[in-house]
C-alpha positions in Angstrom: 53.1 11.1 96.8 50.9 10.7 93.7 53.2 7.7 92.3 52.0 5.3 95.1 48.7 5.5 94.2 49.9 5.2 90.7 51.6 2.0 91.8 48.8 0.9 94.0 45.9 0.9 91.2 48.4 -0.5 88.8 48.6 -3.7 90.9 44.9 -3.5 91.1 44.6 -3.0 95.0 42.3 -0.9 96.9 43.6 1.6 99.4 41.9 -1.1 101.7 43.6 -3.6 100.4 47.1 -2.0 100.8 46.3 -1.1 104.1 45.8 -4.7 104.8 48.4 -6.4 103.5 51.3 -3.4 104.9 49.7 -2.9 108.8 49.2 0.8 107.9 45.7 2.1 108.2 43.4 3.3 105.9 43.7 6.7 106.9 47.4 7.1 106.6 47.1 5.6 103.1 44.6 8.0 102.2 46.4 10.8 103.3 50.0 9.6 102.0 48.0 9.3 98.3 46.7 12.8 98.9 49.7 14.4 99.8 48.6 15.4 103.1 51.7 13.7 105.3 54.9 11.9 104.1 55.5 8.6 105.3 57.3 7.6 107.7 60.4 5.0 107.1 58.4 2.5 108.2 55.7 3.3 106.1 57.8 3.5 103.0 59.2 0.0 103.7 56.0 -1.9 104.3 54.6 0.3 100.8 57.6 -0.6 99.1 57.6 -4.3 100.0 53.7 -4.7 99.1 54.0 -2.3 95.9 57.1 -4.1 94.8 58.5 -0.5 94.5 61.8 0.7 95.3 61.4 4.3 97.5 65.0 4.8 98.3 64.9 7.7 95.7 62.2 10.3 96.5 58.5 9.5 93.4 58.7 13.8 93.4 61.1 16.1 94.1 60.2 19.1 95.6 61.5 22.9 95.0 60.8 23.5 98.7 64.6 24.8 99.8 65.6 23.0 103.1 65.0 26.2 105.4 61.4 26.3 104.3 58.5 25.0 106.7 54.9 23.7 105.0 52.9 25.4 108.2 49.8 23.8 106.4 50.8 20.1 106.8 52.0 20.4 110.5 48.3 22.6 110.9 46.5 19.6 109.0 48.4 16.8 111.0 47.8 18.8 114.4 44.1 18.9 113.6 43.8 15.2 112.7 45.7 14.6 116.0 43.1 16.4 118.0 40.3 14.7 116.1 41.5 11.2 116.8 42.0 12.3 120.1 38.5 13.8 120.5 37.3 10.8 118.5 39.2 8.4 121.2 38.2 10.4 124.3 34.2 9.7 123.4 34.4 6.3 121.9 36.0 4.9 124.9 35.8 7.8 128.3 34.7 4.9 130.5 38.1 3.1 129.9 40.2 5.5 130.2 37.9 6.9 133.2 39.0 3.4 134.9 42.3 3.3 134.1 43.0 6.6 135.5 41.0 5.4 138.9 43.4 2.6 139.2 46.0 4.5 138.9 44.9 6.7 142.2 43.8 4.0 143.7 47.7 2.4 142.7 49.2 5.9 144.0 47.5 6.5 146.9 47.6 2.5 148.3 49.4 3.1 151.6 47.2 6.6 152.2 44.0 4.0 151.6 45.6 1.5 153.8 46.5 3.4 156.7 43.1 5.2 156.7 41.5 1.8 156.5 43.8 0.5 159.2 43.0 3.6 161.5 39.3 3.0 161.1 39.7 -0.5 162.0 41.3 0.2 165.1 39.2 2.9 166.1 41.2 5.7 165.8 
């Protein structure tokens, strides 16, 4: 959507900026200005809100007819999906390494317990 960038430099913000002032990241900015996804509702609210911008009306109308898929986008959003993932996994494995170990320790409380119990008592 080339018309929110359009709107965005016209009120003299940076995509930082915007992303500030409307909760949505950076990186979904960047990639709504680039085409790359289309916002979500919530998106276009918080855009429309900061950019003074009404969005009920699509900024460019497509030729695309309404059987036809863009395989490229979903392929694009699917690889940034995995990269955030990826990106999450080694930022933070010992987290989520703990979590997951209370959890089993959560699920398995009464096969601890009685184990515990049956050592206690010599069994």
């Amino acid at each position: 959507m080339g018309g929110i960038k359009d709107l965005r430099i016209k009120k003299g913000l940076t995509q930082q900026q915007l992303a500030d002032e409307t909760g949505i990241t950076l990186r979904t900015i960047q990639r709504i200005e680039n085409a790359e996804v289309k916002p979500s509702l919530h998106s276009l609210n918080a855009l429309s809100r900061v950019l003074q911008a009404d969005f009920s009306e699509p900024i460019h109308k497509t030729d695309q007819k309404a059987y036809e898929f863009n395989f490229n986008l979903n392929i694009t959003d699917m690889n940034q999906f995995i990269n955030d993932l990826k990106g999450l996994v080694k930022n933070h494995w010992k987290i989520i390494v703990l979590i997951l170990l209370v959890i089993w320790l959560l699920t398995s409380y009464t096969d601890i317990k009685s184990g515990i119990m049956d050592a206690w008592s010599g069994k």
